[in-house]
DSSP file (Angstrom, degrees, kcal/mol; ACC not computed):
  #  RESIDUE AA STRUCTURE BP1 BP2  ACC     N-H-->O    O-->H-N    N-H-->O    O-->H-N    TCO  KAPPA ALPHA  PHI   PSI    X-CA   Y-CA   Z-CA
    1    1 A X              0   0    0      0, 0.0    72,-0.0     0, 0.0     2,-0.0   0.000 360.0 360.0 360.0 125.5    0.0    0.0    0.0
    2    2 A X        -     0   0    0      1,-0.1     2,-0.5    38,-0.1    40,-0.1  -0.170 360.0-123.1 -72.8 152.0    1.5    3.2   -1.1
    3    3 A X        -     0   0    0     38,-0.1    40,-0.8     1,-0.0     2,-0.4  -0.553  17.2-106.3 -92.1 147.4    1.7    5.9    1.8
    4    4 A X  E     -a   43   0A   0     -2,-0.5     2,-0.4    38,-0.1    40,-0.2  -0.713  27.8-125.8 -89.0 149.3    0.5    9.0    2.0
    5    5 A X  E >   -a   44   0A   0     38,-3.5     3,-0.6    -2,-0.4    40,-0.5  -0.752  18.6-159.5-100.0 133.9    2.7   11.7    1.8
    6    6 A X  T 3  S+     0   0    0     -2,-0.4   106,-0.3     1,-0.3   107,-0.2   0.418  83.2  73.8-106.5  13.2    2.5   14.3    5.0
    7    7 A X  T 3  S+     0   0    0    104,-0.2   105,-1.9     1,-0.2   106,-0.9   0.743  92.2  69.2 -90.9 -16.4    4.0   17.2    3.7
    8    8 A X  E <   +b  113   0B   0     -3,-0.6    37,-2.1   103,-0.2     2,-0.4  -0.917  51.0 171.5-112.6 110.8    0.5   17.8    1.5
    9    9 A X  E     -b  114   0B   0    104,-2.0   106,-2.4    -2,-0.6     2,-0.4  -0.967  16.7-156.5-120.1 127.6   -3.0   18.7    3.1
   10   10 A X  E     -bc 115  47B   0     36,-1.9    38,-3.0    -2,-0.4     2,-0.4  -0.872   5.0-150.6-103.5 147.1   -5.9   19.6    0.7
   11   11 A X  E     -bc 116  48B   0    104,-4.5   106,-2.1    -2,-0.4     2,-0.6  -0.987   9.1-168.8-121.4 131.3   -8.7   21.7    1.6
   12   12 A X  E     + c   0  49B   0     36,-2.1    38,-2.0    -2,-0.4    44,-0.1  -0.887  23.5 155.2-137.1 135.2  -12.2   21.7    0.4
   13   13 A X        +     0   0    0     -2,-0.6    39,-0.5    36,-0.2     2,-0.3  -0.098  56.2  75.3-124.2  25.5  -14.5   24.0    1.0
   14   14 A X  S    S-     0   0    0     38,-0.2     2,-2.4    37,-0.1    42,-0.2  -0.993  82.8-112.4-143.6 152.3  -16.9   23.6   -2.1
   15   15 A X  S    S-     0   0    0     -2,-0.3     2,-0.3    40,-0.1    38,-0.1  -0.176  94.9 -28.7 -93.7  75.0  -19.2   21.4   -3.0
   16   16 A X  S    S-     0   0    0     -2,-2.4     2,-0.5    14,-0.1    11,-0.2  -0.915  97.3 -49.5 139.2-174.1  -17.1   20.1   -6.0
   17   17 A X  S    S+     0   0    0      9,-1.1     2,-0.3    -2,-0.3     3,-0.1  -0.802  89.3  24.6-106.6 105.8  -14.6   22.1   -7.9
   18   18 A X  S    S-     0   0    0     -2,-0.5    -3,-0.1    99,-0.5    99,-0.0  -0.648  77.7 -94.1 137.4 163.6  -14.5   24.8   -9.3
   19   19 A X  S    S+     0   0    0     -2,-0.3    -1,-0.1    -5,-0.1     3,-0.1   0.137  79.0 127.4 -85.2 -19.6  -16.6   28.6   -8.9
   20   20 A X        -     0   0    0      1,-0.2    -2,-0.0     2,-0.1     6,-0.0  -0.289  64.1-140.2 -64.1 157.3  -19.2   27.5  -11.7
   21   21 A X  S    S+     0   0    0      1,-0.1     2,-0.9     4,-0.0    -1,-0.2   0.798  79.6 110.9 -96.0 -36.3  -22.9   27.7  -10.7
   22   22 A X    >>  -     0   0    0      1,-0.1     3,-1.3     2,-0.1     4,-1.1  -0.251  54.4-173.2 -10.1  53.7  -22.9   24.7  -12.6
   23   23 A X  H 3> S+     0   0    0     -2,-0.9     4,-2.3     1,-0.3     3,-0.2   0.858  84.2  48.2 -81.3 -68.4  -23.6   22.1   -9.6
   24   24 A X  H 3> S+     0   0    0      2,-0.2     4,-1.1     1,-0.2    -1,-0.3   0.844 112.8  55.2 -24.7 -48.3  -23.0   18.6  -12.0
   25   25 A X  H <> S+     0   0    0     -3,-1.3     4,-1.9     1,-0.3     5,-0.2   0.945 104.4  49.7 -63.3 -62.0  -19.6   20.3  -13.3
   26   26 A X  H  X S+     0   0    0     -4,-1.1    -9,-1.1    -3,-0.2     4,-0.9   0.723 111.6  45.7 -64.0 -26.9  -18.4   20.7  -10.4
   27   27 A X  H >X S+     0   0    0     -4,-2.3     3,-1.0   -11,-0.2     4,-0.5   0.696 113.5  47.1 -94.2 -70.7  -19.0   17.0   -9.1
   28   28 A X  H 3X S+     0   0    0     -4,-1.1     4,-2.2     1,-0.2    -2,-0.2   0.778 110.2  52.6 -40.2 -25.6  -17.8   15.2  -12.0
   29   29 A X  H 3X S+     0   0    0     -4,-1.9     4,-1.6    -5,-0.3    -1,-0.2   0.972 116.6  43.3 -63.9 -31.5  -14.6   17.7  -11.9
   30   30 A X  H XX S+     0   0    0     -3,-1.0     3,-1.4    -4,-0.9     4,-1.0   0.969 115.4  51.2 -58.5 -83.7  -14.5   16.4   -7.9
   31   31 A X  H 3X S+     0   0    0     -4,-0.5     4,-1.3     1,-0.3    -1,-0.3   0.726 113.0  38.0 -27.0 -56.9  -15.2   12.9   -9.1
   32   32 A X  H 3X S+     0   0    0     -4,-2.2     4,-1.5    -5,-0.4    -2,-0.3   0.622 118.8  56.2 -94.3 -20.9  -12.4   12.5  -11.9
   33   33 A X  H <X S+     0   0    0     -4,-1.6     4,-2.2    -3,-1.4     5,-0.2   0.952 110.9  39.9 -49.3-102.2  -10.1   14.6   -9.3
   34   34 A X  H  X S+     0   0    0     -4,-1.0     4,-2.3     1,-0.2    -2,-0.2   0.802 117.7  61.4  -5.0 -78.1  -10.6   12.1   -6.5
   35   35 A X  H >X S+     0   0    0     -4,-1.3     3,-2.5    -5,-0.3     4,-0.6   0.835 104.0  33.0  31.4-137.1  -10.3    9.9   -9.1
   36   36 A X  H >X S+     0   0    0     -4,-1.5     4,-3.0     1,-0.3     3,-1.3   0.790 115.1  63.6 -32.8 -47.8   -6.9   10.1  -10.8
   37   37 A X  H 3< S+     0   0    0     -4,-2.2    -1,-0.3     1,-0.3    -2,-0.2   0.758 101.1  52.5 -82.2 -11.9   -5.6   11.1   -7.2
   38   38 A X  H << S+     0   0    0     -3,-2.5    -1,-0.3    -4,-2.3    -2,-0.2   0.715 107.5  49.0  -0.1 -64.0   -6.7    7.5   -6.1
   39   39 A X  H << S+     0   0    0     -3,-1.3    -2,-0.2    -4,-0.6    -3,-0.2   0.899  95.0 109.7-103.3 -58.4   -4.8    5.9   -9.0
   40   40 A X     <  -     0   0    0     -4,-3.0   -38,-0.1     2,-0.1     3,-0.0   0.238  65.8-142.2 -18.9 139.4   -1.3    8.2   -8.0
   41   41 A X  S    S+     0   0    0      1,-0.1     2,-0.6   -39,-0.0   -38,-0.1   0.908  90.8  64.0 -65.3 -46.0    1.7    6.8   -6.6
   42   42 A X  S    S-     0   0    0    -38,-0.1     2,-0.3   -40,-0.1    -1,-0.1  -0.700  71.2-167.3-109.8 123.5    2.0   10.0   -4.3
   43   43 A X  E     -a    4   0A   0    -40,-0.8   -38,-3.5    -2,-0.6   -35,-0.2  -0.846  24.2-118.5 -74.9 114.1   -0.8   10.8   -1.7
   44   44 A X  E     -a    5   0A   0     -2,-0.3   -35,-0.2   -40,-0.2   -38,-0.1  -0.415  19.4-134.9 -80.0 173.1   -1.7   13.8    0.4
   45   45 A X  S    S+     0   0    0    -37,-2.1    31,-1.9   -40,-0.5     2,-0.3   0.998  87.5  17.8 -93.4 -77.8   -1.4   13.0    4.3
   46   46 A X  E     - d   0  76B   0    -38,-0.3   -36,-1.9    29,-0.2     2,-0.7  -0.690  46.4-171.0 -51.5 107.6   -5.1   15.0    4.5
   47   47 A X  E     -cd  10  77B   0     29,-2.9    31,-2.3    -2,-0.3     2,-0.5  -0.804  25.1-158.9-133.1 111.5   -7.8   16.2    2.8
   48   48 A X  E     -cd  11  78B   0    -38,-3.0   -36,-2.1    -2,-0.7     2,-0.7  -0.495   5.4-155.0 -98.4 142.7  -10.0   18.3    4.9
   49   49 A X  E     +cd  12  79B   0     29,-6.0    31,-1.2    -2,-0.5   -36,-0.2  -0.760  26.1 150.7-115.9 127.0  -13.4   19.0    4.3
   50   50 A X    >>  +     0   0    0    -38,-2.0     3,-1.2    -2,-0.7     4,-0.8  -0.689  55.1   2.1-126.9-167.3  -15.2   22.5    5.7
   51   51 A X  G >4 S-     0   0    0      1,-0.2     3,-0.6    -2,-0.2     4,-0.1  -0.115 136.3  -5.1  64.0-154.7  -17.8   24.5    4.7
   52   52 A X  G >4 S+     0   0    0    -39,-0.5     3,-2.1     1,-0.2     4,-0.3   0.788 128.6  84.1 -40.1 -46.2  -19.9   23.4    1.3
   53   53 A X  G X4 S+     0   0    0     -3,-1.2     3,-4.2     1,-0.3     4,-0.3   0.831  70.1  62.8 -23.5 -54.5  -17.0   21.0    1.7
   54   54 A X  G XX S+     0   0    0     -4,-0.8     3,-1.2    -3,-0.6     4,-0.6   0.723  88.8  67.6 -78.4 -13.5  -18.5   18.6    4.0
   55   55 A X  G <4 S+     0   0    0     -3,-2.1    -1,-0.3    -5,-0.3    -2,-0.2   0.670  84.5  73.5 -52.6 -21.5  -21.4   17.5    1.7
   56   56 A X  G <4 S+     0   0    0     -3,-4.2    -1,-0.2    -4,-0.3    -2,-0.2   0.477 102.0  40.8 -84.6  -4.7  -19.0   15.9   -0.4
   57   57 A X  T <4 S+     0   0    0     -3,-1.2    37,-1.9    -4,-0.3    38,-0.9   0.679 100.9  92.8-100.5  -3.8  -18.6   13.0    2.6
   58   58 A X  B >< S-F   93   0C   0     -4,-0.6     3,-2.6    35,-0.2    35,-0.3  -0.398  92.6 -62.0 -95.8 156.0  -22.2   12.7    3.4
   59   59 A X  T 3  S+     0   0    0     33,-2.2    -1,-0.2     1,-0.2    -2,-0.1  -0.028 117.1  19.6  -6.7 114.3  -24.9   10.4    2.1
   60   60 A X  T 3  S+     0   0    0      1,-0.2    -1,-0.2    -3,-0.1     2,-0.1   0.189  80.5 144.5 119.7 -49.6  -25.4   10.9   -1.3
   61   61 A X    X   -     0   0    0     -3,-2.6     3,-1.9     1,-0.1     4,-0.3  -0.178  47.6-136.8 -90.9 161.2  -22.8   12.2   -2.2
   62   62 A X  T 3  S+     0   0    0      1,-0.2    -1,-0.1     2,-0.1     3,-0.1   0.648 100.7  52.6 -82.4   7.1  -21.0   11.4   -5.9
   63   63 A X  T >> S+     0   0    0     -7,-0.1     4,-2.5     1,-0.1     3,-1.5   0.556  70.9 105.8 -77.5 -18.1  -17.9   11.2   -4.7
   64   64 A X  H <> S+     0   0    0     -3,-1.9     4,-2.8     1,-0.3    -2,-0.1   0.686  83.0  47.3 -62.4 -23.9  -18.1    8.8   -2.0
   65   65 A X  H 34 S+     0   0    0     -4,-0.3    -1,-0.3     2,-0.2    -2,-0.1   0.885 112.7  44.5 -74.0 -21.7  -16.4    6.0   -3.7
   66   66 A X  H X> S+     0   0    0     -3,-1.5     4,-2.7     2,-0.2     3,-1.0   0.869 114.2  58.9 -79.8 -54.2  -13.3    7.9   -5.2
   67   67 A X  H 3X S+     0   0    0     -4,-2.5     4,-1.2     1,-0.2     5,-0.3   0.997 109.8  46.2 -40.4 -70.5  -13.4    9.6   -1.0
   68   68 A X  H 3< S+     0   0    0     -4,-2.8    -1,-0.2     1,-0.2    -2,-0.2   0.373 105.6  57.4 -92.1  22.9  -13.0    5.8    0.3
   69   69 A X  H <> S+     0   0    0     -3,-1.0     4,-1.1     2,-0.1    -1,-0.2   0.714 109.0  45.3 -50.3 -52.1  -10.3    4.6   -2.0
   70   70 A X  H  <>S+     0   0    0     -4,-2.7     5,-1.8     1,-0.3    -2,-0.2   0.657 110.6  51.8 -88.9  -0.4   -8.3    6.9   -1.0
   71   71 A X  T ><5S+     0   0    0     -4,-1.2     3,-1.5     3,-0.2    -1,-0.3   0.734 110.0  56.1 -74.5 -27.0   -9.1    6.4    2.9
   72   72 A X  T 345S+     0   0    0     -5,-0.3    -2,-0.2     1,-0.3    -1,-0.2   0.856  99.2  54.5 -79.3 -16.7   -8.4    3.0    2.3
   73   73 A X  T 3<5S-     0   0    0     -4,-1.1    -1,-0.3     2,-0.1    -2,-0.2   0.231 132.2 -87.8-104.4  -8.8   -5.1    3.8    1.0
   74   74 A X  T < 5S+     0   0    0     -3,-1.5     2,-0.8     1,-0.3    -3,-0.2   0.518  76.0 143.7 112.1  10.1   -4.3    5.7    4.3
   75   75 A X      < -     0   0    0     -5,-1.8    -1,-0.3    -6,-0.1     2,-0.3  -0.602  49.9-128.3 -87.5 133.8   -5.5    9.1    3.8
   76   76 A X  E     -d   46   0B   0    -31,-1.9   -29,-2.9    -2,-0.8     2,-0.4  -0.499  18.4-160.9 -91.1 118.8   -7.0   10.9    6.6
   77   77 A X  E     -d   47   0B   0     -2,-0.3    20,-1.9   -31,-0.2     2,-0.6  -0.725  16.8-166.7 -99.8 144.8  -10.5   12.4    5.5
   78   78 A X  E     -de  48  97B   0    -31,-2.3   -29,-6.0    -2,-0.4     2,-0.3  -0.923   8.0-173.5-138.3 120.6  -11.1   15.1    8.0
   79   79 A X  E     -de  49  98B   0     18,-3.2    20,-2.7    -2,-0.6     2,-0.9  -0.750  26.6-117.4-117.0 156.1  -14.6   16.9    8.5
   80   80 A X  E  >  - e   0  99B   0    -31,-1.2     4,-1.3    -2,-0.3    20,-0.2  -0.859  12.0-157.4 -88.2 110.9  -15.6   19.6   10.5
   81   81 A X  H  > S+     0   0    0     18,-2.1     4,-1.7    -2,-0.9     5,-0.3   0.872  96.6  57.3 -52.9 -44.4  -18.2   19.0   13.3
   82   82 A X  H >> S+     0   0    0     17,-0.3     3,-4.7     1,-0.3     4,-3.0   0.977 109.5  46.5 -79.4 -70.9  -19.2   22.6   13.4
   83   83 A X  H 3> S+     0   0    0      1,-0.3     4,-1.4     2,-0.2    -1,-0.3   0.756 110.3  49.5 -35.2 -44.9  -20.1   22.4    9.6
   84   84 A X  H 3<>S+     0   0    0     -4,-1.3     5,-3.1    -3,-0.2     6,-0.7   0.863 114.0  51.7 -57.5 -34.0  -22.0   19.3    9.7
   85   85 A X  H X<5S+     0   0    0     -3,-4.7     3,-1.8    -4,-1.7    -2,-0.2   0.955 105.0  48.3 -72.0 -35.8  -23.8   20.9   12.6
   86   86 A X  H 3<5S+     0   0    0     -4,-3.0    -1,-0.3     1,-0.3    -2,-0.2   0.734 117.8  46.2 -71.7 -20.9  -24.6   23.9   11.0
   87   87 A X  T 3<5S-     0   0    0     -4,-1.4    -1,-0.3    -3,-0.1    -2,-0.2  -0.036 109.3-115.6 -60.4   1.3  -26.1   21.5    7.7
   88   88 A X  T < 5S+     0   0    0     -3,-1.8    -3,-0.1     1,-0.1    -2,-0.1   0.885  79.9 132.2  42.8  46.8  -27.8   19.3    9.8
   89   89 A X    > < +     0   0    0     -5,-3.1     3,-1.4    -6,-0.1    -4,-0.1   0.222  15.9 107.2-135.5  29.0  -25.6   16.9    8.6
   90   90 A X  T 3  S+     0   0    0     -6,-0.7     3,-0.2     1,-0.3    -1,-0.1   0.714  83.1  55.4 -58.0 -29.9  -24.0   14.8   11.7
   91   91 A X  T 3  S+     0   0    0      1,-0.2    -1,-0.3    -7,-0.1    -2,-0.1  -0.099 102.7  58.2-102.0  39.1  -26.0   11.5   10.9
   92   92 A X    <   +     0   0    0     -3,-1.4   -33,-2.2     3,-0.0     2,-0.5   0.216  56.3 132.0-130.4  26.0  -24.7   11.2    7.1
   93   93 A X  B     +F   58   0C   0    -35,-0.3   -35,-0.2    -3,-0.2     3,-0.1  -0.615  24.2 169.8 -51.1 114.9  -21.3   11.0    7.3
   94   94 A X        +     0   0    0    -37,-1.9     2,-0.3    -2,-0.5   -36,-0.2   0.513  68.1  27.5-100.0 -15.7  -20.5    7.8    4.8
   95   95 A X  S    S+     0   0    0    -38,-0.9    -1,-0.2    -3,-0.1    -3,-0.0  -0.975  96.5  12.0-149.2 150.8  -17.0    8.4    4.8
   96   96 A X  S    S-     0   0    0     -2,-0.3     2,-0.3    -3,-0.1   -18,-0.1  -0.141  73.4 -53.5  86.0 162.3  -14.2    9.9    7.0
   97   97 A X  E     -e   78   0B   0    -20,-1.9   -18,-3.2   -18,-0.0     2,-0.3  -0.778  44.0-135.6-127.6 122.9  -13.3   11.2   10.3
   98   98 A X  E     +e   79   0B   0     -2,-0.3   -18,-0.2   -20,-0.2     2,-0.1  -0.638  41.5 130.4 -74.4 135.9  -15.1   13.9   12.3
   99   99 A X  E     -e   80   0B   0    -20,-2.7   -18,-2.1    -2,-0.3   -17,-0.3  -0.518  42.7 -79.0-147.7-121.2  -13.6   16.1   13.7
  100  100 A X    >>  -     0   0    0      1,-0.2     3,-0.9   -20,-0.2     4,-0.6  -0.749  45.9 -96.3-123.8-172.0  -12.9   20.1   14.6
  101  101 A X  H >> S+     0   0    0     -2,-0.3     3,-3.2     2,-0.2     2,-1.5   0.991 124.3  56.8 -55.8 -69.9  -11.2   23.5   13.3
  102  102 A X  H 34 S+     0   0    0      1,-0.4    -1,-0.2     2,-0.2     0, 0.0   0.203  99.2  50.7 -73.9  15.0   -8.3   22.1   15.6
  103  103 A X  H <> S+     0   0    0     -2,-1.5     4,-1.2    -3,-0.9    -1,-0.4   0.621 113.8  43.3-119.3 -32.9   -7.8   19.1   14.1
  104  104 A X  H << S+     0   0    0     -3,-3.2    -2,-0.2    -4,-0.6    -3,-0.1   0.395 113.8  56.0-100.3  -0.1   -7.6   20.7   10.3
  105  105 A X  T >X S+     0   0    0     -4,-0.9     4,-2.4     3,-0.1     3,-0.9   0.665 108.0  48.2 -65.7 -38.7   -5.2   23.6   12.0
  106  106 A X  H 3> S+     0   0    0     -5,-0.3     4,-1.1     1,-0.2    -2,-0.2   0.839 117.2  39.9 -81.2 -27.4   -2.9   20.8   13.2
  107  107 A X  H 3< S+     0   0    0     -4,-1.2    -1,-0.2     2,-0.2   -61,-0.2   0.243 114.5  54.7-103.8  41.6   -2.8   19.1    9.9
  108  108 A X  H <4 S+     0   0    0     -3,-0.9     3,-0.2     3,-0.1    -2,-0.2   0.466 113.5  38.5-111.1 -46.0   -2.6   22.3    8.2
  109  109 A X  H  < S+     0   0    0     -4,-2.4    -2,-0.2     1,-0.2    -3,-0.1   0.886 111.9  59.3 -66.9 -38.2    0.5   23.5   10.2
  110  110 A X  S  < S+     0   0    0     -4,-1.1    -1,-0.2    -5,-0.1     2,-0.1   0.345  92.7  86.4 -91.7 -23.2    2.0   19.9   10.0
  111  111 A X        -     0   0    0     -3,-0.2  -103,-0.2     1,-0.1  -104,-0.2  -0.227  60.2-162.9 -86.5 156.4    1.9   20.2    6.2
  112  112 A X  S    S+     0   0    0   -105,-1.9     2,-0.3     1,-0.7  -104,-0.2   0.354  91.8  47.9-132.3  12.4    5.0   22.0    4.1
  113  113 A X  E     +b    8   0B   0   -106,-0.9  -104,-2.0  -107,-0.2    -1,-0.7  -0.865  63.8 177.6-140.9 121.9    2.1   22.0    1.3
  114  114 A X  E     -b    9   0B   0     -2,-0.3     2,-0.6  -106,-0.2  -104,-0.2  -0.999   6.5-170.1-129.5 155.8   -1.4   23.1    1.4
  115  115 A X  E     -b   10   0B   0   -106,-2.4  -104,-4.5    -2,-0.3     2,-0.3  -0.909   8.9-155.9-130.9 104.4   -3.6   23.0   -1.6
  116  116 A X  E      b   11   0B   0     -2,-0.6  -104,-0.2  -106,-0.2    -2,-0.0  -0.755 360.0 360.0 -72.3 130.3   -7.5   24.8   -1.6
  117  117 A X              0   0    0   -106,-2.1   -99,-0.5    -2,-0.3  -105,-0.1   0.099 360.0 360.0-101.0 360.0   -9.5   23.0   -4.4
């Protein structure tokens, strides 16, 4: 099993990618992202989800298989409690680890790369 590499933390804070109002573009980009970064030799240590973000772990969502490759594969999916609370969205976590702001400040400092999708 290839490792994740800890020097790289992504953050997502959208639901998808990209700034288009375009909600479908923005999950397939999310989907084929997730994706391909699956299929990579090199792994981020993180990918932390706030914000719009945290919809992409929940129930539903079109990511969720591409999300738990890459958990399986050692990557720490990291959600924000306060955001799930504030979406009334604490019982549909399908994937990933709940947690706080102070858990995605410590793998944000902890990082020599961080990458906003």
């Amino acid at each position: 099993m290839q490792q994740p590499d800890n020097s790289t933390v992504l953050l997502v804070t959208r639901n998808g990618i990209g700034s288009t109002t375009d909600a479908d573009l923005q999950h397939r980009l999310a989907k084929t992202y997730f994706g391909l970064l699956a299929e990579h030799d090199i792994l981020p240590n993180a990918i932390c989800f706030y914000t719009d973000g945290v919809r992409l772990v929940c129930e539903g969502s079109p990511v969720l298989d591409e999300l738990r490759a890459l958990e399986a594969k050692g990557v720490r999916l990291i959600i924000c409690s306060t955001c799930l609370n504030a979406f009334g969205l604490k019982d549909s976590v399908a994937v990933g680890i709940v947690g706080g702001m102070p858990d995605i400040v410590d793998a944000q400092w902890r990082a020599d790369k961080v990458i906003t999708l």
